[in-house]
TORKOL-4160 file (C-alpha; in steps of 0.2 Angstrom, whole numbers, padded with zeros to 4 digits, m for minus):
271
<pt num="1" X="m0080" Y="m0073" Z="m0026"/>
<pt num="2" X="m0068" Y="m0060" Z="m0023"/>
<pt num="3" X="m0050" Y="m0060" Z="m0026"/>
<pt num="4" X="m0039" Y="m0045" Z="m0021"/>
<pt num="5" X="m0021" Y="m0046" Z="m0025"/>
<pt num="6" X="m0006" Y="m0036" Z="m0017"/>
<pt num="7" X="0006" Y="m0029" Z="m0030"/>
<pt num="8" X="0023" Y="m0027" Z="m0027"/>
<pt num="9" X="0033" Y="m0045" Z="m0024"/>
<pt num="10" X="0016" Y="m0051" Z="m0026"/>
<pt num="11" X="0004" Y="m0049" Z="m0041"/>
<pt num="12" X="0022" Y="m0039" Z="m0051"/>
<pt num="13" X="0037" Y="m0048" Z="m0053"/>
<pt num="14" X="0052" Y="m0041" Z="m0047"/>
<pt num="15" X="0054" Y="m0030" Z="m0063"/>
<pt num="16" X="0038" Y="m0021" Z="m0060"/>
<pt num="17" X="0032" Y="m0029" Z="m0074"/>
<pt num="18" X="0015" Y="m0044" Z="m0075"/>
<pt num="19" X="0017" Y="m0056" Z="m0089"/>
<pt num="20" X="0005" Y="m0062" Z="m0100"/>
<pt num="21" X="0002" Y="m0077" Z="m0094"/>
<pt num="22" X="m0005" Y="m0069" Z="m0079"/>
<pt num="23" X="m0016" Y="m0055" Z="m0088"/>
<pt num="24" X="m0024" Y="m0069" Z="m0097"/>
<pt num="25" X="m0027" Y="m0079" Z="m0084"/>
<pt num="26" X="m0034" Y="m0063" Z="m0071"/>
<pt num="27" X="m0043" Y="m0058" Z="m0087"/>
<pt num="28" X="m0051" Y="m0074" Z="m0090"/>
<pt num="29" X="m0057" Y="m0075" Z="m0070"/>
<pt num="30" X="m0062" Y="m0057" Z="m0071"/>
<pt num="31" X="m0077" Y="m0063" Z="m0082"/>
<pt num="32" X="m0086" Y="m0073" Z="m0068"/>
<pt num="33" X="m0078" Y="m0066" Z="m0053"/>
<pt num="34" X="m0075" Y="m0049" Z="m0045"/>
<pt num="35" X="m0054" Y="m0048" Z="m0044"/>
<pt num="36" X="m0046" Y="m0031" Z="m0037"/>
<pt num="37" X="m0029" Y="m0026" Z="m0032"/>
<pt num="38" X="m0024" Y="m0017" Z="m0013"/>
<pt num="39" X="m0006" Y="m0010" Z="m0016"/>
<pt num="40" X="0004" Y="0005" Z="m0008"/>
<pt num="41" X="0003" Y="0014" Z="m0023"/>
<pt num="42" X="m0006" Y="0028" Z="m0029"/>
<pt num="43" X="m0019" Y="0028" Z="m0043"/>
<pt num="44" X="m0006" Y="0037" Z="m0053"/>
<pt num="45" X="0007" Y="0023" Z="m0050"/>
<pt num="46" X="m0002" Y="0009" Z="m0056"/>
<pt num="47" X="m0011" Y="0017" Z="m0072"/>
<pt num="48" X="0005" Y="0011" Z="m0083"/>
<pt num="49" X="0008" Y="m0006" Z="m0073"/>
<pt num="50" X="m0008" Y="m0011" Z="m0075"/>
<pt num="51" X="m0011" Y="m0009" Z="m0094"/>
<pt num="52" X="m0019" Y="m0027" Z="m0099"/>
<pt num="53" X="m0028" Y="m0031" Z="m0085"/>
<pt num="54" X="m0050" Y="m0031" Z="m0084"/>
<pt num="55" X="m0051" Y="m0021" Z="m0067"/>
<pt num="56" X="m0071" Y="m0016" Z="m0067"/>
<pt num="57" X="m0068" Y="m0018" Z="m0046"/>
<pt num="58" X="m0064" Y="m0003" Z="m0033"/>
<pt num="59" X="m0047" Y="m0002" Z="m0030"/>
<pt num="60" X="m0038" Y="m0001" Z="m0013"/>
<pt num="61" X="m0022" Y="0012" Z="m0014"/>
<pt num="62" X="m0011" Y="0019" Z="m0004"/>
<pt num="63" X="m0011" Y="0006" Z="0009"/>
<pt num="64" X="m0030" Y="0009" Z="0011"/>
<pt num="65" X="m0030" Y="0024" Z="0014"/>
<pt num="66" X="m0040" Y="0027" Z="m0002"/>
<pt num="67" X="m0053" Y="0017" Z="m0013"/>
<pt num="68" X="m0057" Y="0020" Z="m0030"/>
<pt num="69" X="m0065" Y="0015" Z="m0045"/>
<pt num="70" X="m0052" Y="0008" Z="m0059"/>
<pt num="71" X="m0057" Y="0027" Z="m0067"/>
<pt num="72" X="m0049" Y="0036" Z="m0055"/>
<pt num="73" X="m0066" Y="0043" Z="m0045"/>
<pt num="74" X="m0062" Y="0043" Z="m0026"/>
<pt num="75" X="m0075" Y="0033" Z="m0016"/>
<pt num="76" X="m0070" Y="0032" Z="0003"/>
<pt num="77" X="m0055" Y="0042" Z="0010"/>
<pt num="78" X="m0048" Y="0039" Z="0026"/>
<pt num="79" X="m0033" Y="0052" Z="0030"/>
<pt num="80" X="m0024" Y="0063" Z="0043"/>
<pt num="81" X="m0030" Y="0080" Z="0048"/>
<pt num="82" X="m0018" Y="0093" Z="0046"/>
<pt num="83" X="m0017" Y="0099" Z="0066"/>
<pt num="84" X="m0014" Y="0081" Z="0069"/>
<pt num="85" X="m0003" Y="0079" Z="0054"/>
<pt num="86" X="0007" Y="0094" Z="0062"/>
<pt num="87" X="0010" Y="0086" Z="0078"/>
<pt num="88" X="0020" Y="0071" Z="0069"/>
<pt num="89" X="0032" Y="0080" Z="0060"/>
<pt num="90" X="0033" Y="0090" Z="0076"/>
<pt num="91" X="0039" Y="0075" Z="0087"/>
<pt num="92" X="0049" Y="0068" Z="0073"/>
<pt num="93" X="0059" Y="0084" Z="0071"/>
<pt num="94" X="0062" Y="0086" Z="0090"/>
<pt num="95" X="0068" Y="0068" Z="0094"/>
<pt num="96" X="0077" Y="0064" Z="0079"/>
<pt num="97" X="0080" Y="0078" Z="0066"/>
<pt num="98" X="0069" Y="0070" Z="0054"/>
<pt num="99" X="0057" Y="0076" Z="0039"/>
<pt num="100" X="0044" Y="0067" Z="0031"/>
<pt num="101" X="0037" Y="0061" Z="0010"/>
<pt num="102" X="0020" Y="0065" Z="0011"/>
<pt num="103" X="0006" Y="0059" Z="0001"/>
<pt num="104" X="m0010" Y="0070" Z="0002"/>
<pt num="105" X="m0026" Y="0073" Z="m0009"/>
<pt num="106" X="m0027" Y="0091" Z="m0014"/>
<pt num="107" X="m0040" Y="0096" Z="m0025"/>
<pt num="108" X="m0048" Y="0082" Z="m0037"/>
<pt num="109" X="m0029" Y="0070" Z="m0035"/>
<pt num="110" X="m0016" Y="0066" Z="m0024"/>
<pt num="111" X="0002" Y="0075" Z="m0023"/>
<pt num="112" X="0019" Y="0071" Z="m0018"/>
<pt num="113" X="0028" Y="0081" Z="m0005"/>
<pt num="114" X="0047" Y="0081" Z="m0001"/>
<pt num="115" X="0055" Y="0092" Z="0013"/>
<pt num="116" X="0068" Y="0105" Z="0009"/>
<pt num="117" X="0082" Y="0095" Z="0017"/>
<pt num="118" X="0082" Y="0077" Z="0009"/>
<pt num="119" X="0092" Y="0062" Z="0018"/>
<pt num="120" X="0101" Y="0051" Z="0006"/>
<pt num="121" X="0087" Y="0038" Z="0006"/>
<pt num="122" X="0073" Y="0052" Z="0002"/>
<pt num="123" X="0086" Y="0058" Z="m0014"/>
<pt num="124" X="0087" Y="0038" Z="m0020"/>
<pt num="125" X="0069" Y="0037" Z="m0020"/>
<pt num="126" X="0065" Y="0055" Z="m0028"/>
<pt num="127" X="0076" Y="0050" Z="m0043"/>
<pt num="128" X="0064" Y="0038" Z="m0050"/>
<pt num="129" X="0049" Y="0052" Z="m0046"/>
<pt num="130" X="0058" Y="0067" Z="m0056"/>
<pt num="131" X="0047" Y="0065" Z="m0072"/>
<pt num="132" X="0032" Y="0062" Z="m0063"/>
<pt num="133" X="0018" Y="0078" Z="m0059"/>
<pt num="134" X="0011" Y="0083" Z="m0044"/>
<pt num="135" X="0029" Y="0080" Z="m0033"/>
<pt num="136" X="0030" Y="0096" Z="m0027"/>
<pt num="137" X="0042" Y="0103" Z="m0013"/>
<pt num="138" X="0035" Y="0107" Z="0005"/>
<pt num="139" X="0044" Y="0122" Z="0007"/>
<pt num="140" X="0036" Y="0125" Z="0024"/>
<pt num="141" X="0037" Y="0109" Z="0032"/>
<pt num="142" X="0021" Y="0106" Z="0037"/>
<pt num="143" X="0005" Y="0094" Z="0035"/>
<pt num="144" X="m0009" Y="0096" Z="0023"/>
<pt num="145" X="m0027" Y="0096" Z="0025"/>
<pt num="146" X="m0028" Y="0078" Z="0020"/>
<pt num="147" X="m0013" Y="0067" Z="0022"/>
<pt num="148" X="m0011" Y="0051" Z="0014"/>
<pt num="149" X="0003" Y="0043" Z="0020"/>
<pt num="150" X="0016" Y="0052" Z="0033"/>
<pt num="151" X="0034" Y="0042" Z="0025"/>
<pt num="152" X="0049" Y="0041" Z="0036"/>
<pt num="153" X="0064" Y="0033" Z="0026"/>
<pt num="154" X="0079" Y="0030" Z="0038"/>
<pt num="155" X="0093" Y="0020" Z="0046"/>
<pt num="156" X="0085" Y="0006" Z="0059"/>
<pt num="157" X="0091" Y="0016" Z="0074"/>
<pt num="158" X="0083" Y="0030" Z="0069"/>
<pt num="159" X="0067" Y="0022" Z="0065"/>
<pt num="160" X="0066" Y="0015" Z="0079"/>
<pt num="161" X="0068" Y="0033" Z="0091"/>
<pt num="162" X="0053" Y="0039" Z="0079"/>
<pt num="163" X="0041" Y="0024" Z="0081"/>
<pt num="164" X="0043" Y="0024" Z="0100"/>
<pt num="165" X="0039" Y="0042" Z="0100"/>
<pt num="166" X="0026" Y="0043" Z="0090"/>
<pt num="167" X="0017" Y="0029" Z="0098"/>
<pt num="168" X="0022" Y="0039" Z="0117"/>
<pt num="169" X="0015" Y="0053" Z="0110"/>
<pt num="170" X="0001" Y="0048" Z="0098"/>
<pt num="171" X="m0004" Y="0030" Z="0104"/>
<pt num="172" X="m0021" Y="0025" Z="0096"/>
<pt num="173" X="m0020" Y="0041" Z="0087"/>
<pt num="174" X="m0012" Y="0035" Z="0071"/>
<pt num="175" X="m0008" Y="0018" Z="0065"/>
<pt num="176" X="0013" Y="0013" Z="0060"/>
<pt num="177" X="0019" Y="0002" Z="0048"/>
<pt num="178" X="0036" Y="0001" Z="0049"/>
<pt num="179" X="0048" Y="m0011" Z="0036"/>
<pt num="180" X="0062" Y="m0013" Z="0028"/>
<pt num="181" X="0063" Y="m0006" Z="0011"/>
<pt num="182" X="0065" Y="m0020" Z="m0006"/>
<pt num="183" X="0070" Y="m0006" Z="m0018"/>
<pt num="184" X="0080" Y="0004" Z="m0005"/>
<pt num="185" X="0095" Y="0001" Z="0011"/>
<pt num="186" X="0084" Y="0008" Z="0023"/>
<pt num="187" X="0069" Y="0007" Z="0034"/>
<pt num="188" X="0052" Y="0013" Z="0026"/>
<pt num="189" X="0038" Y="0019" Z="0040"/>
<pt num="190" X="0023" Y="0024" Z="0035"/>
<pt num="191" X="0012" Y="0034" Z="0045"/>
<pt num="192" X="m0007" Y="0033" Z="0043"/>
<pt num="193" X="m0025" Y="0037" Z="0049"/>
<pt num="194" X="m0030" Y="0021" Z="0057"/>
<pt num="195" X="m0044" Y="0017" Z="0048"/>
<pt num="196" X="m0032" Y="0018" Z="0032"/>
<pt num="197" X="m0024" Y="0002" Z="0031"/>
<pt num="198" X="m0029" Y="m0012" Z="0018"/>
<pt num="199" X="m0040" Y="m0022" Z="0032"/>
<pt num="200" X="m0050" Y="m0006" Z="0034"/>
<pt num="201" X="m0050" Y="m0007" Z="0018"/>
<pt num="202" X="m0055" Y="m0024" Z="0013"/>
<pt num="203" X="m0070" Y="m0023" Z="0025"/>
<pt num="204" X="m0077" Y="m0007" Z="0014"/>
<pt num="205" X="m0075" Y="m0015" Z="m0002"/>
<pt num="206" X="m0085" Y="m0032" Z="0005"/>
<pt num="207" X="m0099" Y="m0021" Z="0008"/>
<pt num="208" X="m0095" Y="m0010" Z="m0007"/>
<pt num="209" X="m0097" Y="m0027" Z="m0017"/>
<pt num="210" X="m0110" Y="m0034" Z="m0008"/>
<pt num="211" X="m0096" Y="m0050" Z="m0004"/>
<pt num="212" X="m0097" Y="m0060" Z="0015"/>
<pt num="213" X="m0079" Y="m0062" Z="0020"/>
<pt num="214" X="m0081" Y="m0079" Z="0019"/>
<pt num="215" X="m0080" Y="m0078" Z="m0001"/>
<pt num="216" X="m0066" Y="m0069" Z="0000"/>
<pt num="217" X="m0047" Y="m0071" Z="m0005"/>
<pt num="218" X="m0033" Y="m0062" Z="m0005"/>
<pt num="219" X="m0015" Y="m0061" Z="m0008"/>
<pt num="220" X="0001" Y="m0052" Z="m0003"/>
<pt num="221" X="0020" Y="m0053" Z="0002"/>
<pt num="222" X="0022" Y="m0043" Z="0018"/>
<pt num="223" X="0019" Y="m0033" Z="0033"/>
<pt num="224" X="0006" Y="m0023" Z="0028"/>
<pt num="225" X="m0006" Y="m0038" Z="0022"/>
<pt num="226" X="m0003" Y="m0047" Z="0040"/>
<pt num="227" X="m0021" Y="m0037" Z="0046"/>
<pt num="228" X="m0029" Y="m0043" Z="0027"/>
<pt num="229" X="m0026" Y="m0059" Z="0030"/>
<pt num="230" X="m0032" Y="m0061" Z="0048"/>
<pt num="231" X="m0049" Y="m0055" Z="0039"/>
<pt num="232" X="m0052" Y="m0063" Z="0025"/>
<pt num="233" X="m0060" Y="m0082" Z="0021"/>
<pt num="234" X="m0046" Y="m0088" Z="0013"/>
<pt num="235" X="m0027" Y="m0077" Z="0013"/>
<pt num="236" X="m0012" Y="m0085" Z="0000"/>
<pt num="237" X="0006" Y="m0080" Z="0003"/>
<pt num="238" X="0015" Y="m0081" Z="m0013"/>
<pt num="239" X="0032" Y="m0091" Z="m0009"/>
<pt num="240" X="0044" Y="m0077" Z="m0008"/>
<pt num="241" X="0033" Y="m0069" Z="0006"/>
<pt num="242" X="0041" Y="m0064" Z="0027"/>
<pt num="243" X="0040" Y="m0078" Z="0035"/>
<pt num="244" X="0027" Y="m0068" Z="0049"/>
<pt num="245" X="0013" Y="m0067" Z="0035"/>
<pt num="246" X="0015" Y="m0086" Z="0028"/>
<pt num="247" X="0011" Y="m0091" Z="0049"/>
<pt num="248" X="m0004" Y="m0080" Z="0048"/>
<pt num="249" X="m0009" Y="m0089" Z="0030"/>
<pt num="250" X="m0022" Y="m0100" Z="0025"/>
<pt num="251" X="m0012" Y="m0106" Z="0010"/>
<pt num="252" X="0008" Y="m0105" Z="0006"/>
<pt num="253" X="0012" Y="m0105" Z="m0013"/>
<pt num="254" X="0026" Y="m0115" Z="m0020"/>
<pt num="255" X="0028" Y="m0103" Z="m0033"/>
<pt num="256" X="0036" Y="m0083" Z="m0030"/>
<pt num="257" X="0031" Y="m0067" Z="m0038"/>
<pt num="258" X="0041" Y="m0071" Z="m0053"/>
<pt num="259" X="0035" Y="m0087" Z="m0055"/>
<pt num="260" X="0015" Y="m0080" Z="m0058"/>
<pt num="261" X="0010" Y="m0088" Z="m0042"/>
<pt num="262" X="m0008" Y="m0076" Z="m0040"/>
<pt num="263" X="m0012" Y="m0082" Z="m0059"/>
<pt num="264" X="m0007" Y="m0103" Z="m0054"/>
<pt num="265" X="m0018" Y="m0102" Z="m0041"/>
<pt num="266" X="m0033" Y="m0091" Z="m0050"/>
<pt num="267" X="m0031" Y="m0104" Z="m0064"/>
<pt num="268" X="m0033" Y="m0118" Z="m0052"/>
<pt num="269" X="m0047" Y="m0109" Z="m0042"/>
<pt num="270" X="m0056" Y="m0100" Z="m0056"/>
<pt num="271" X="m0055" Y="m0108" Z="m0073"/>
């Protein structure tokens, strides 16, 4: 079997933290079963959170977009071209004054771009990031050669002016996810190749792991595991989950994030 488990609201609790309760018991499963993770974050932003935990499976990051091994070595990588990458931050200047995060693999890692001019929601979020390497100012506002993940965080009006746009403009050309932020009072819209979302994903890593979808199972919170879990055998919402994903479930938890709902049901399944 193979279990892969979103992160945040999902496998963390709401502190970011995994107790030890639920690295035994993912440690325990790991021994006869293949258990991976499919998170938003980068490779860099999960090294510290998942101290503790036996990962010998790829890993999906960055909202698919990437899949690596747990040592970092990139083995599929779906991005945005920079002509392409160009013409989004063209229309989302022009319709609605806005400037982009960007996530893009340069060189041998990914790096962390901010625009010149950061919105109040951009500032919040780059206070956590100051200590970190690689986030590096895009003094000329443009795309890289391989972008990641396009991030527009704004107010819901705005969001909304850039989504239609792009989707005017760029249709089947890219693929939006668009939600409201957890950490953050605003909307967070990622933009991304459309092959780079975690069901792309998840279909690569079957084959990668040589597992029929049937024996698969997988877990998450939100939005961006709504197309995971239209694919996979068996999907689990954890009980704090958006009511839109719990209707596409196979299973709905009784127990939250914080209540080590993944490792409950791995104990019942597993051990």
């Amino acid at each position: 079997m193979l279990y892969l488990s979103d992160l945040d609201f999902t496998l963390l609790k709401s502190d970011l933290t995994i107790s030890s309760y639920t690295k035994d018991v993912w440690n325990s499963c790991a021994k006869n079963n293949k258990l991976s993770i499919a998170t938003a974050r980068s490779y860099t932003g999960i090294k510290e959170l998942l101290k503790g935990l036996d990962l010998k499976e790829p890993l999906i990051l960055l909202d698919g977009t990437i899949i690596a091994k747990p040592n970092g070595e990139i083995l599929h990588i779906s991005a945005i071209g920079k002509e392409l990458g160009n013409e989004i931050l063209k229309t989302s200047k022009s319709v609605a004054n806005l400037e982009p995060l960007i996530v893009a693999y340069e060189g041998s890692s990914e790096a962390f771009y901010y625009p010149k001019e950061l919105n109040i929601y951009q500032q919040e979020l780059l206070t956590t990031m100051k200590n970190r390497k690689r986030v590096i100012s895009n003094e000329k506002h443009e795309a890289k050669s391989q972008n990641l993940k396009i991030v527009y965080m704004e107010n819901e009006e705005n969001t909304k002016i850039l989504i239609d746009s792009l989707k005017e403009k760029l249709g089947e050309n890219i693929e939006i996810k668009s939600a409201k932020d957890p950490y953050i009072d605003c909307y967070f819209t990622t933009i991304l190749n459309p092959d780079g979302d975690k069901a792309h994903a998840l279909k690569r890593l079957e084959e990668l792991e040589g597992v029929d979808a049937n024996n698969t199972t997988v877990f998450g919170d939100s939005h961006n595991d709504i197309a995971m879990f239209k694919l996979a055998g068996t999907s689990v919402a954890v009980a704090n989950a958006i009511d839109e994903l719990k209707e596409v479930a196979t299973i709905v938890l009784n127990e939250s994030n914080d209540q080590d709902g993944v490792a409950k049901y791995l104990q019942r399944e597993c051990l």
